[in-house]
C-alpha positions as CSV (number, residue, x, y, z in Angstrom):
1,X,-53.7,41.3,-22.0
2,X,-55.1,42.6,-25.0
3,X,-55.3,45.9,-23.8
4,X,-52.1,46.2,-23.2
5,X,-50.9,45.0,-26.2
6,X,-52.8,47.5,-27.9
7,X,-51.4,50.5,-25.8
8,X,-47.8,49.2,-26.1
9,X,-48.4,49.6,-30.1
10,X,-49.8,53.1,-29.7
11,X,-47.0,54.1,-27.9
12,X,-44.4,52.2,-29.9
13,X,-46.2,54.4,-33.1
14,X,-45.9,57.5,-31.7
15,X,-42.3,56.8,-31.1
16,X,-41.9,56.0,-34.5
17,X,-43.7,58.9,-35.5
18,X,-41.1,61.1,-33.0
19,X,-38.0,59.1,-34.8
20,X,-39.5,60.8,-38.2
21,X,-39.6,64.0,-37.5
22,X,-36.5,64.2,-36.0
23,X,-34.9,62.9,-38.7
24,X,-37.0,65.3,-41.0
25,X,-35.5,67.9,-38.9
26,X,-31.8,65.9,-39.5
27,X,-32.0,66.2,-43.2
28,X,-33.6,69.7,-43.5
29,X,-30.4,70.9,-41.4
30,X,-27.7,69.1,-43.5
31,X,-29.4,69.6,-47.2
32,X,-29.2,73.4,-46.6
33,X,-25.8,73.2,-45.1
34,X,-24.8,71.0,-48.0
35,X,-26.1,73.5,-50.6
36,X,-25.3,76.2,-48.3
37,X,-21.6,75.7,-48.9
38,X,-22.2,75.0,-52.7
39,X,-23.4,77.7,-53.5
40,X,-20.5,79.6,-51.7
41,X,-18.1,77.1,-53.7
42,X,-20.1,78.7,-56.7
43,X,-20.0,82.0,-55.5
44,X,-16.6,82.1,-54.6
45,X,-15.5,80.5,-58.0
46,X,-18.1,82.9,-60.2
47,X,-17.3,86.1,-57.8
48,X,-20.9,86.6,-57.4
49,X,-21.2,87.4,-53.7
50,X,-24.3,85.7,-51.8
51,X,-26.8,85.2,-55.2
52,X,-25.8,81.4,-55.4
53,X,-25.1,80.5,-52.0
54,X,-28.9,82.1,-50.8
55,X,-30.6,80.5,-53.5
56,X,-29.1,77.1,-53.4
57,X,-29.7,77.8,-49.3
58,X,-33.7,78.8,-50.2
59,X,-34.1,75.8,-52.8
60,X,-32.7,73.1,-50.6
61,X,-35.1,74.4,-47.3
62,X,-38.1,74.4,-50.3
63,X,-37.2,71.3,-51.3
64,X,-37.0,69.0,-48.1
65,X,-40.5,70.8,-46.5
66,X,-42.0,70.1,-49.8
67,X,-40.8,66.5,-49.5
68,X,-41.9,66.6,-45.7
69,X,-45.8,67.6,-46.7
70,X,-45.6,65.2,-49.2
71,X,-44.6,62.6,-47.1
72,X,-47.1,63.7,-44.2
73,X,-50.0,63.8,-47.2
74,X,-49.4,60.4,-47.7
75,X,-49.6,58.8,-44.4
76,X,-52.1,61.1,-43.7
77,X,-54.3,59.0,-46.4
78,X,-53.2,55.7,-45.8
């Protein structure tokens, strides 16, 4: 009984770890869209063609992996 108590909690963790990633991927996806389409506000506004829009695109993508490593780091240790 025990037992399989134990393997119920292993896999309840590795869905939770599945549910985490996926909603890493989730907010990678809409922070660059979201300063994806600032940056061509900005762009479009300044008449700067793509300089704003690829490096708001850029930051946002180094942002939220940073985050994610950060993040992984962290439960990694604890």
């Amino acid at each position: 009984m025990i037992a399989a108590k134990e393997t119920k909690q292993q896999a309840l963790q590795g869905y939770s770890n599945i549910l985490v990633l996926s909603a890493w991927g989730f907010a990678i996806v809409l922070c660059s869209f979201l300063f994806l389409y600032v940056g061509y506000w900005i762009d479009r506004a300044l008449n700067t063609a793509p300089s704003f829009m690829l490096g708001l695109f850029l930051l946002a993508i180094f942002l939220c992996v940073g985050r994610l490593y950060q993040e992984a780091w962290i439960k990694r240790k604890g």
